[in-house]
N, C-alpha and C positions, 0 to 999 in steps of 0.2 A: 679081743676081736671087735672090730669096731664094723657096722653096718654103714655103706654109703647110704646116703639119701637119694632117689632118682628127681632128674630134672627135667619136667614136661616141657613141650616144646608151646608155643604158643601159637594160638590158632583166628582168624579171622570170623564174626558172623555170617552165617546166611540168610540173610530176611527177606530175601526173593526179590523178583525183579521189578515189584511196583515200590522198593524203598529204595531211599536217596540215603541207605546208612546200611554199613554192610561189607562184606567183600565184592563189590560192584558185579557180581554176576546179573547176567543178561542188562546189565546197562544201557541205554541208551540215550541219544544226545542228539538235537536237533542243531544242524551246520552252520544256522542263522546264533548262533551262542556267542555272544558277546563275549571280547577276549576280558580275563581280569575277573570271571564271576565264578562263585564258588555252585560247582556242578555236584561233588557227592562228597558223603564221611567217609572214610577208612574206616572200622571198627572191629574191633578184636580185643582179645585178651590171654590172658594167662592164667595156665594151671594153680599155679603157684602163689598169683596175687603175684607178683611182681609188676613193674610198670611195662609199659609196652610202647615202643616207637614204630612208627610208620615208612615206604619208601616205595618213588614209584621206580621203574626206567623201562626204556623200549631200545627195542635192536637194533644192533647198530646200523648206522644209515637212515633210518628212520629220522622226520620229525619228533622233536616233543613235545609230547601236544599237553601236557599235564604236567601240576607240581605240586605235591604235597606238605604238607605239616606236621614233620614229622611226629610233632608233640600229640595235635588235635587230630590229624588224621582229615586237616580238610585239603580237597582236591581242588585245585582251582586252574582253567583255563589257560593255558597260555597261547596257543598257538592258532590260527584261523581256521574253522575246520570247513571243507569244502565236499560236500557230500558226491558230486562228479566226476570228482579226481580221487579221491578214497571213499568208499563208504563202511569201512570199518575198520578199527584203530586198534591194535594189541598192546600191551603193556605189560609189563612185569611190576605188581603188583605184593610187597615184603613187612612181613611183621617178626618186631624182633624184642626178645626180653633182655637181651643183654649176652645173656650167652647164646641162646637159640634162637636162629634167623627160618622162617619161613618163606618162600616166594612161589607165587601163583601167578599163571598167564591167563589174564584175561582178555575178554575182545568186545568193545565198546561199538557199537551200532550207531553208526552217524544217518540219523533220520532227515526228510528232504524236507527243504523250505522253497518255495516259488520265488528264486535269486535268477532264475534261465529265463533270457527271451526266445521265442521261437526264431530259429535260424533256418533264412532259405541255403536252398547248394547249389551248387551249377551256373551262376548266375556268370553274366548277364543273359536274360530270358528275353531274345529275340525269334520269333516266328511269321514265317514266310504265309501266306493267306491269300488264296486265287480271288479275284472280288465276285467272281459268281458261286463261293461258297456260299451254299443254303443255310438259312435262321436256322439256329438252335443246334447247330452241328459244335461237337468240340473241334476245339483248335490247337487246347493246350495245355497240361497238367503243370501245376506247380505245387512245390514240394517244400514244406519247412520241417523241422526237427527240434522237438525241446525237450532237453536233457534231463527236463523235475517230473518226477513222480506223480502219479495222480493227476487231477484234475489240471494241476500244474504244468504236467508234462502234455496233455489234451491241447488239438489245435484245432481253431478254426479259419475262416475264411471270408473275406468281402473284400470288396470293390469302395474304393475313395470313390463321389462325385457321382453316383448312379446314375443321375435323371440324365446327363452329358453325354453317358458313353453309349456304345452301340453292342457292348459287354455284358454278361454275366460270370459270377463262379459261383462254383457249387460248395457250400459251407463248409460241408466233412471231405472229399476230398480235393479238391482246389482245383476240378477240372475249369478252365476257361471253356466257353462256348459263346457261342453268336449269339444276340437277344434275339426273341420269338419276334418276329416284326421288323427287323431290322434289316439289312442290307448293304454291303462294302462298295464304293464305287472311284474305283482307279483315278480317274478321271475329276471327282472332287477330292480326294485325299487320297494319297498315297502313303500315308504313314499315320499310325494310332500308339499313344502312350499311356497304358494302362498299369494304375498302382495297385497292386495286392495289398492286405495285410493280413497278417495272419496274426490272432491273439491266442493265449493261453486260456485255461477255463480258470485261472485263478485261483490262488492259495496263500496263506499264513508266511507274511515275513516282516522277524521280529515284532511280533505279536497284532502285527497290522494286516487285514487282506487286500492284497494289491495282485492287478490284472497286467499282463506284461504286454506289449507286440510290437512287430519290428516290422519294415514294409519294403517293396522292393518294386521296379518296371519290368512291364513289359512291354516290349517295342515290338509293333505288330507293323510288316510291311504289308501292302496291298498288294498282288501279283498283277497285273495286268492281263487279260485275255481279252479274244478275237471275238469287239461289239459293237465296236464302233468305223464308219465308213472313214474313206481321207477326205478330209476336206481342204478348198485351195487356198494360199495362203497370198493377201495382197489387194481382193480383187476390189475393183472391177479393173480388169485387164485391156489397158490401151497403149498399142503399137505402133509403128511410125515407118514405112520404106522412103528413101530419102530418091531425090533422082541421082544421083552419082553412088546409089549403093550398089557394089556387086552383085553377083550373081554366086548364091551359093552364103552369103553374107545373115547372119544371125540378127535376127528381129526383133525378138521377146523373145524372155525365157518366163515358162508358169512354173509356181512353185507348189506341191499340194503333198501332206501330211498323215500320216496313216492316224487316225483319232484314237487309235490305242498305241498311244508314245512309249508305255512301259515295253510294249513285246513287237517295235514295227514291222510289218514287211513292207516289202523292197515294193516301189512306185513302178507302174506301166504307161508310159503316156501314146496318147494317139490322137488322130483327126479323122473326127468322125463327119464333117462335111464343112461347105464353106470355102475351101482354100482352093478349087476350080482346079486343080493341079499345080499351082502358080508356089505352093508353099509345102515346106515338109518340116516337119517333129520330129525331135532326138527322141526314142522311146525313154533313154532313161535320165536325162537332163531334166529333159523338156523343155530345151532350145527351139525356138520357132524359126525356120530359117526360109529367105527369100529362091528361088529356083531358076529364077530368068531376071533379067533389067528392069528396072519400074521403068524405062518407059515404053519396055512392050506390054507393061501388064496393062489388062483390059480395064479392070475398074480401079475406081479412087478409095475406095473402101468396102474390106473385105473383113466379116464376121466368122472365125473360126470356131468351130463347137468342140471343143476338146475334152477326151476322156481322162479319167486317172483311174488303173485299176490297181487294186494292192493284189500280189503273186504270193502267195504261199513259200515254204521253203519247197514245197512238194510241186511247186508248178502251178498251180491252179487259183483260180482268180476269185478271189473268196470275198470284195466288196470294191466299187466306183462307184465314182462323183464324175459331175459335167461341170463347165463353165465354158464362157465362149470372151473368146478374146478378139479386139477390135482394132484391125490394121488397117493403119491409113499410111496413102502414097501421097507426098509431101514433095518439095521441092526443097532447098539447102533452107540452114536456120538463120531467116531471116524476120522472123514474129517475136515480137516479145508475150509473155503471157498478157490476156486481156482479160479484165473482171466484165461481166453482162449482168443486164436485170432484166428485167420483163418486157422493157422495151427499146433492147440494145446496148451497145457499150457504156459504161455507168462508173462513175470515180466519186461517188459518196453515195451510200445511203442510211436512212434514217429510218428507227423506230422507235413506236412509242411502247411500255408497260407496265404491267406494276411492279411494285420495290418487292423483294426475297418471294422469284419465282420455285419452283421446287429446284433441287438439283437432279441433273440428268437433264431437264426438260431443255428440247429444243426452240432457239429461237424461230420460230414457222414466219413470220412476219418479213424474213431479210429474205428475198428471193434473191441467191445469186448463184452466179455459172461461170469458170474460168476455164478461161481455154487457149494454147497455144498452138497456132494454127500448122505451126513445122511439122515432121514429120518423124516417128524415133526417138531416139537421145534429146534432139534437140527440143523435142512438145516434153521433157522429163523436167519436174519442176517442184520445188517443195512448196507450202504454204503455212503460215504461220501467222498469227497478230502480236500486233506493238503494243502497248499501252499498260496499264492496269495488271500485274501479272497476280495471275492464282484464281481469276473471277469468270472468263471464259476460255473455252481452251476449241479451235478449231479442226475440224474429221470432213477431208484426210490431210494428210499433212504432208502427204508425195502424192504427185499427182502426173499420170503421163493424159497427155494433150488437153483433156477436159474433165469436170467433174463439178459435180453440183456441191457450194460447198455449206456445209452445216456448220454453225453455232451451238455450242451445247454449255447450258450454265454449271460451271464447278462451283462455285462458294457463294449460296446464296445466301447468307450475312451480310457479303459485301454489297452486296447490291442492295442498299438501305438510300430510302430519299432522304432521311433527317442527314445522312451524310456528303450523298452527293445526288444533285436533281437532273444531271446526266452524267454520262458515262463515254468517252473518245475512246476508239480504237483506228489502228492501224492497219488493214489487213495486206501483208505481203505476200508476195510469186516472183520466186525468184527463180531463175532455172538452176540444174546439177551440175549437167557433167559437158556444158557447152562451154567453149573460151569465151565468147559472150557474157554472161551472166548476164543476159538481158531479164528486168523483173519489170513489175508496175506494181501501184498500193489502191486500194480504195480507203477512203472515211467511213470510219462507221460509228454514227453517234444515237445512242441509243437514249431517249428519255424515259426519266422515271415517272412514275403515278405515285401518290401515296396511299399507303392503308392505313388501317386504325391498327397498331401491330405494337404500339406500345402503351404499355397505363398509366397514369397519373404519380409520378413518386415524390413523398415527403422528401421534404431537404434533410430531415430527420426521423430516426424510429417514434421519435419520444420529444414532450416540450416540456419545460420546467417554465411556471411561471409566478408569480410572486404580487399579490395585490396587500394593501392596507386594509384593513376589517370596516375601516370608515369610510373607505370610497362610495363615492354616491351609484345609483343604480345607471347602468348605461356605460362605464368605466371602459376603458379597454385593457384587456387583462394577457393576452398575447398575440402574436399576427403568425398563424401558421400558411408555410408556402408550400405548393406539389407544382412539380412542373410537368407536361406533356409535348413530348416532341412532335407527336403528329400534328400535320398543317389546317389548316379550315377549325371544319368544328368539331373536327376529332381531337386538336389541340386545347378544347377549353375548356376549363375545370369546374366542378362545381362542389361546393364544401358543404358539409353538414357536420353536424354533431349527434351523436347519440350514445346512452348508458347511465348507471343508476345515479351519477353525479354531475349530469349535465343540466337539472331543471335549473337552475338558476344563472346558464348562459347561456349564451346566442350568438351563433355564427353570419357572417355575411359570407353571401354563399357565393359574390366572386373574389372581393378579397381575400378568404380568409380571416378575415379579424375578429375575436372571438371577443364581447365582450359581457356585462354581465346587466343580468335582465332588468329594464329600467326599474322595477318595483322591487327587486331583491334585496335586502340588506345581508351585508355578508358579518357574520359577529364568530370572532374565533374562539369564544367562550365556551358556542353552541354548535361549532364544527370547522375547524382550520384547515382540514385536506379534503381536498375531489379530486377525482380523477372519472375521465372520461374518454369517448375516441371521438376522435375527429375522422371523416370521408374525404374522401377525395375522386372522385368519378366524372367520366367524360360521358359525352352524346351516347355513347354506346350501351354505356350502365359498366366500362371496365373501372376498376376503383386498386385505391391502396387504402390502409389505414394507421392512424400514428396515435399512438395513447399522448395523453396531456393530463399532466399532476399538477396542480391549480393547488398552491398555501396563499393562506389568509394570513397574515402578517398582523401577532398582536398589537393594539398600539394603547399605551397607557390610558382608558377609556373609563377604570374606576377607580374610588377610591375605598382608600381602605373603612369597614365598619365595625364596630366595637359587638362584641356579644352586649345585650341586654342585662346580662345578668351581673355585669361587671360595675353597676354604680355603685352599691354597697359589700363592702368586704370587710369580712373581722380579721384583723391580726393579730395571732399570737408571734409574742416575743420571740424571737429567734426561728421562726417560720415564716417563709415568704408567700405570698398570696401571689394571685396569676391573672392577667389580664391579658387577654386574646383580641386580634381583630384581623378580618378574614379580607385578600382583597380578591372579587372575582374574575381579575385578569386570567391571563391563561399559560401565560410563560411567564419566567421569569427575565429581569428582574420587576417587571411589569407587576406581580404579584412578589413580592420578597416584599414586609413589612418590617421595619425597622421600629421603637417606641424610644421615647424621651419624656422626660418629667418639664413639664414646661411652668409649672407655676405651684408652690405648696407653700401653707400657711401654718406653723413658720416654716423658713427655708431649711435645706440643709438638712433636713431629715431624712428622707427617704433615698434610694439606690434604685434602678430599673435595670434590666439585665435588655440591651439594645437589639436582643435578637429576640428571646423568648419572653420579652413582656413580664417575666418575676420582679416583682413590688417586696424590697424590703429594707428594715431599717439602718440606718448606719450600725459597725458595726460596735463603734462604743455605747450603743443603747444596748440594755442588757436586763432592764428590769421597772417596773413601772414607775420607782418613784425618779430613775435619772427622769423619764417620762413627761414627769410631773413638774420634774425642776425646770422642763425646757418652758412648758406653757402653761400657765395658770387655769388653762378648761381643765375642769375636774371631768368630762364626761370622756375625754381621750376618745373623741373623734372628728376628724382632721377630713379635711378636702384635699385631693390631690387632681392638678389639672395637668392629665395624660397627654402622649399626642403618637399616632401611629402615623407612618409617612412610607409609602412605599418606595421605590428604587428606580420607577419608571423617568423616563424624561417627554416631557415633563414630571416632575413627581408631585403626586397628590398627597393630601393631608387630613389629619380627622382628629378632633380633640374631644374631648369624654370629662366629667366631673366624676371621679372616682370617691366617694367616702368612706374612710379606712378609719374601723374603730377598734383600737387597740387596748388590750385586755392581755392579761398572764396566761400562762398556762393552767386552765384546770385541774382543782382537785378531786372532783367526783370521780367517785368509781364504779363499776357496776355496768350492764347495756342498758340502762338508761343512761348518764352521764356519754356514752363511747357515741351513742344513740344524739344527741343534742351536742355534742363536740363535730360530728362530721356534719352536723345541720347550720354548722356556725353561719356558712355563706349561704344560705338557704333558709331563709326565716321561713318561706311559705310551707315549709316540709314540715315544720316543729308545728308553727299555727294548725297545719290541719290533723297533724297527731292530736293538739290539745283537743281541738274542736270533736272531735273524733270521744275520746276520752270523756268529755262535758256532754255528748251527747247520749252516750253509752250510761251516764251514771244519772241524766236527767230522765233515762226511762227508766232507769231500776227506781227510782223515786216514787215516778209517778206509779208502777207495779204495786209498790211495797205500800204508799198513801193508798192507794186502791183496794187492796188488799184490808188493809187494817180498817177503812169504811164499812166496808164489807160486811166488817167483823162487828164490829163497835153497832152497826144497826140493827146486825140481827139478834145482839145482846141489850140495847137497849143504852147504850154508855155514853157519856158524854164526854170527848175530847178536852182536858186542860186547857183555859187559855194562856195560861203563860207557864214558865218554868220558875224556879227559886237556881241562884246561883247558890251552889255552896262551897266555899271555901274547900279547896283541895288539902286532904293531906300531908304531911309535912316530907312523909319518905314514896310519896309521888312520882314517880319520872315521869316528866310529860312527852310527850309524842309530837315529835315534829321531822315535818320534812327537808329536805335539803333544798336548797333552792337555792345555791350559790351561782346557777348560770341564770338566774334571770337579777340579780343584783345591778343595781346603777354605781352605787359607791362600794367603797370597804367602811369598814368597821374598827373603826380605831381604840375600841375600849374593850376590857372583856366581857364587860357584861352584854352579851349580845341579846338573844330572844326572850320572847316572853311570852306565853301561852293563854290567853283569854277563858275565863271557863262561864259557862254560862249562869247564869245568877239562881235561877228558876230552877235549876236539875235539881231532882231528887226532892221538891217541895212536896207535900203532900196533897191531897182530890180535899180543894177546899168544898165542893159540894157533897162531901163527905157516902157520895152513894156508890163510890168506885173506887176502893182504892188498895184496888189491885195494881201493881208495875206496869206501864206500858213499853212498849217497846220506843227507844228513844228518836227522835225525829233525826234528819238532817242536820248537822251542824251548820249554823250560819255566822259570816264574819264578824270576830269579836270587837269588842270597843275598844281603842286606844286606852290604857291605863294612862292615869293621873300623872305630873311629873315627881321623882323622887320626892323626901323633905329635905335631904342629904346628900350634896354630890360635893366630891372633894376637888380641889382647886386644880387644873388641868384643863386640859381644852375640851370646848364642848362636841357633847356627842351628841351622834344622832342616830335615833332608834329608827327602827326597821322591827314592825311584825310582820311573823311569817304566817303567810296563808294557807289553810289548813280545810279550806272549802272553798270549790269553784263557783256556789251559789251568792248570792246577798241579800242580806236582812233586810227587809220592808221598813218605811218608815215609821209604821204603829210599832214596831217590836222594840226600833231602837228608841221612840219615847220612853218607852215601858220599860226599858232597863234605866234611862236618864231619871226614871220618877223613882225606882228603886237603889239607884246609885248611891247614895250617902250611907246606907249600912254595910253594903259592899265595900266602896274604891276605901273604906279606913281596912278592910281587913288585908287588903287586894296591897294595899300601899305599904302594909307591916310587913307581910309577905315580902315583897319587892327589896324594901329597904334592906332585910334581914341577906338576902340573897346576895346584893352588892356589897354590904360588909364583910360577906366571907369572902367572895372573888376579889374584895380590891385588898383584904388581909394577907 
């Protein structure tokens, strides 16, 4: 009997809804989630320990918004989520061991991101507005909608362009209303276009806060109401009865307009006196018509005072205007129109003015009157001028029988006297509607005046000007021009200079010509740019101004000069030495110094490097005795005649005795040697080290002499006058210093030094009352030993002692070793000899 074994099913975790690992309960996912990212774990397992794979899917018809791994169990993205259009996404969510499959439906929560702009509805937003609507009254609600969540999905409200309109809205609900103060008026505008917007309160998308709005018109008509009277349209109103006009025959017709055009009512016309019965009005034309023959009628001119009422739709007469119109009884057309002036008929007139009067403004000056003496139709006549068009324009410009006629300026620009110092016109009357066309012209020539109406302008903003550093004072450096068109003395300039780089020019203040101040020297060493501004101003004090950039122009004015410190130089072997010379030009190549070897004794040694002045020797020199082979001076040091020459043109020149003493390389070691090798081209830095050193050790002398006085007097003791030299011991090393960098020659033998010892040391107190050790004096410079008795066949040497005290022996001392010398220099000489038989062994 054998037991199955049971096989668990395999089961998903629950780690709750704030973990991104789990069986995705209460999941959620913001709709701004980029496609392609991994949004959660699958994770589960099995009873059994067996492996476990993963699976998503969703219902059919559904998108798939998600896709697994099945291995890792990770969820990734696939599909665009849109929280508006879904905002929560189910799936079927499967864990499987192999044999046992699990599946759970879950429902993932698509959370909102601020992707919505607010949307208006109903649009277009047109509203009708009576214009005696009261300030602050609403007119108009408008309405947007935004479909995000929270703050996102919140709207507000305002108006583009505030200070312009005559609008308000109200932030939270978007009522429109009239501003407090404000006022609608038909009659100046009929029509207003106001932009709303409306914004969201802003929210999170993809990980940025961003504010969304969208905006929309509103077309606001004006209504028109009942405020305004009719007025007549045309006048002044002149009529004409002819003698062959019938009876019953039309006159004049007046034309008059209800002043509230949006909403008119209907026109009443009437004769309210004047027309003697002789004449009657159409009430709704307002055809004026004759009643009997002109030539029964009584008078030659007759003033009708006519009404105009506006009639309600209801009847009743709710506003009139008057004007009165002017018939005259004429006989057939036989007048051409006539121009008058002040004193009768007149075919030119003239005036005078000044240039760009305002616009609008009437010519007052031209007194004229045209008139056609016919009667009707026939006095019906346009008027209009010839000449110049766009600059004056003439009112009226139909004209029945007579009328005063005005000039009025359109384009005062044009009327400039620098352009033109008078002005011709033409003024025409021609008649309408007669087969005649009878007309006539007057001249009209008007002069100009001039003003001060323009300023002074440079020919340029800016001058470049360009002088030699060596011009003499008084030079002329540029010639700046302004010119003025006004005439007299409004056209004449006057020039100045001023600013922080003008002291050393001067302007001529009618020319223009700016030159530079007789006492100045201009040196481009010491400042090559100025700039300054030049004036330009009339009578009036009107001005322009033009900057001016003034270069000094280097001119090859020095020559090049050597450092000082470059007469003597030590050179070691395969090390180049440097010679510098400075020129104080200011540009190049004015300052570019060039160097050359112009003269060395012997030739052929030395090398210069043509830009940087390095001095060194050829390169088969190599060591001091080729040196030696070239020239017989044992002291190797040579004259070299430099020359530095600049690049200017002219080019200058400058030659230098350089003395180059040439020595090996050092073998001292130590910072003394490192110390006196960097002093090489610097003797004064070593001198005043020594001096320094000699001075330091002449006062510990004088201390330690002082001292032992001191001493000695208050003992009673009597100082030795001399010393005993005594023969030094034979396993001695003596003490000596180096002194290889103050050598003149070498030393060609080995027996090199040799140490002087004083004669006197260690003698004993011949006064025999002291003869206790003292302390040993100062050493002072020893005597030349004697010459060997034995030198072997070779060339001769030459000794060198080394100095072993910065002091010197008094002449009494060195008698006193001369008096004791013959028992010494035989010991000093066996010494010596014994020393050179072993070095030369």
């Amino acid at each position: 009997c054998f037991l199955a074994q049971a096989d668990y099913a395999p089961y998903f975790f629950n780690n709750g809804p704030t973990s991104k690992n789990g069986n995705m309960a209460l999941f959620s996912l913001s709709e701004d989630t980029e496609i392609g990212m991994q949004v959660y774990v699958l994770n589960g397992t099995d009873p059994e320990g067996d492996p476990v794979t993963f699976g998503i899917a969703f219902e059919p018809g559904f998108k798939n918004y998600f896709k697994v791994d099945s291995q890792t169990g990770i969820v990734t993205l696939i599909e665009e989520l849109d929280r508006e259009e879904l905002d929560e996404v189910e799936a079927l969510i499967s864990i499987s061991d192999g044999q046992n499959k699990v599946v759970e439906k879950v429902r993932i929560l698509v959370t909102d991101a601020n992707d919505e702009r607010p949307e208006f509805g109903n649009m277009p937003f047109i509203v009708n507005v009576p214009e005696d609507t009261p300030s602050g009254r609403s007119i108009f609600q408008t309405q947007a909608v935004d479909r995000d969540n929270g703050s996102g999905g919140s709207v507000t409200y305002y108006l583009q362009n505030t200070h312009n309109t005559k609008f308000a809205i109200d932030r939270h609900s978007g009522v429109l209303r009239i501003k407090p103060g404000a006022a609608l008026d038909y009659e100046k505008s009929r029509m207003h276009f106001v932009t709303v917007v409306a914004k969201d309160g802003g929210g999170k998308f993809k990980g940025k806060h961003q504010v969304l709005s969208s905006s929309a018109t509103v077309t606001i008509n004006v209504v028109d109401v009942q405020d305004t009277p009719p007025s007549f349209v045309g006048l002044p109103y002149y009529g004409y009865v002819y003698e062959d006009t019938l009876s019953g025959s039309e006159v004049f017709t007046v034309v008059a307009n209800d002043g509230d055009s949006g909403n008119p009512n209907a026109i009443h016309y009437s004769i309210v006196s004047g027309s003697d019965g002789s004449f009657i009005i159409n009430n709704t034309s307002g055809s004026i018509m004759v009643l009997d023959y002109p030539i029964h009628l009584k008078k030659v001119l007759y003033e009708l005072k006519i009404q105009a009422s506006e009639i309600s739709p209801e009847g009743d007469v709710v506003a009139h205007a008057f004007s009165t119109v002017t018939i005259r009884v004429v006989d057939l057309n036989n007048h051409p129109p006539t121009f008058y002036g002040e004193n009768g008929p007149q075919s030119k007139f003239e005036l005078t003015m000044y240039e760009h009067p305002p616009e609008g403004e009437i010519l007052r000056g031209l007194k004229i009157t045209v008139n056609d003496s016919d009667q009707g139709a026939n006095a019906k006549f346009s008027l209009r001028l010839v000449g110049p068009w766009g600059i004056f324009r003439v009112v009226p410009q139909t004209i029945l029988n007579e009328a005063q006629v005005t000039i009025i300026v359109e384009n005062s620009e044009a009327i400039d006297y620098e352009k033109y110092q008078s002005l011709s016109f033409k003024l025409l009357a021609i008649e309408i509607d007669t087969p005649e066309k009878f007309s006539s012209t007057a001249d009209i020539v008007i002069h100009l005046l001039d003003k001060n109406d323009n300023i002074p302008r440079f020919s340029t903003d800016y001058y470049i000007a360009r002088i030699p550093e060596n011009s003499p004072g008084g030079s002329n450096v540029v010639s700046v021009t302004a010119t003025d068109p006004d005439s007299g003395l409004w056209g004449e300039v006057k020039y100045s200079i001023y600013g922080s780089g003008s002291d050393l020019f001067l302007i001529h203040s009618s020319t223009g010509i700016i030159y530079s101040q007789p006492w100045a020297t201009l040196d481009a060493e010491l400042k090559s740019k100025y700039n300054f501004y030049v004036k330009a101003e009339d009578t009036e004090g009107k001005y322009s101004l033009a900057e001016v950039f003034v270069t000094v122009l280097d001119m090859n004015d020095h020559s090049p000069e050597f450092n000082e410190n470059i007469l003597e130089k030590t050179m070691i072997i395969g090390a180049p030495v440097q010679i510098e010379a400075i020129d104080d030009d200011a540009e190049e190549p004015n300052n570019v110094v060039q160097y050359s070897i112009m003269q060395s004794d012997p030739d052929n040694i030395f090398d210069i490097n043509i830009d940087t002045g390095e001095i060194k020797l050829k390169s088969y020199i190599k060591s001091m005795d080729i040196v030696q082979n070239i020239t017989k001076q044992k002291d190797c040091k040579w004259s070299v005649v430099v020359q530095a020459k600049d690049r200017g043109s002219p080019s200058f020149s400058t030659t230098a005795v350089v003395k180059i003493d040439i020595t090996e390389a050092t073998q001292l070691k130590g910072p003394m040697a490192a110390f006196l090798f960097q002093s090489r081209d610097n003797p004064m830095k070593a001198l005043g080290v020594l001096a320094g050193i000699i001075c330091v050790m002449v006062l510990i002398t004088v201390l330690i002499s002082t001292a032992i006085f001191m001493r000695n007097k208050k003992n009673n003791r009597i100082i030795p006058a001399r010393h005993i030299i005594k023969k030094r011991p034979k396993d001695y090393r003596s003490r000596t210093v180096r002194t290889g960098w103050l050598k003149f020659k070498s030393y060609n033998s080995p027996s090199e030094k040799f140490v002087a010892e004083d004669p006197e040391q260690n003698r004993e107190n011949l006064n025999c009352n002291n003869n206790m050790q003292l302390p040993s004096p100062l050493p002072c410079a020893p005597a030349l030993p004697p010459p060997p008795l034995y030198l072997p066949k070779q060339n001769k040497l030459e000794w060198s002692v080394p100095t072993v005290s910065g002091s010197v022996a008094s002449k009494s001392k060195r008698q006193s070793r001369e008096n004791h010398g013959p028992s010494v220099s035989s010991a000093l000489v066996s010494e010596l000899k014994m020393k050179l038989e072993k070095k030369m062994m």
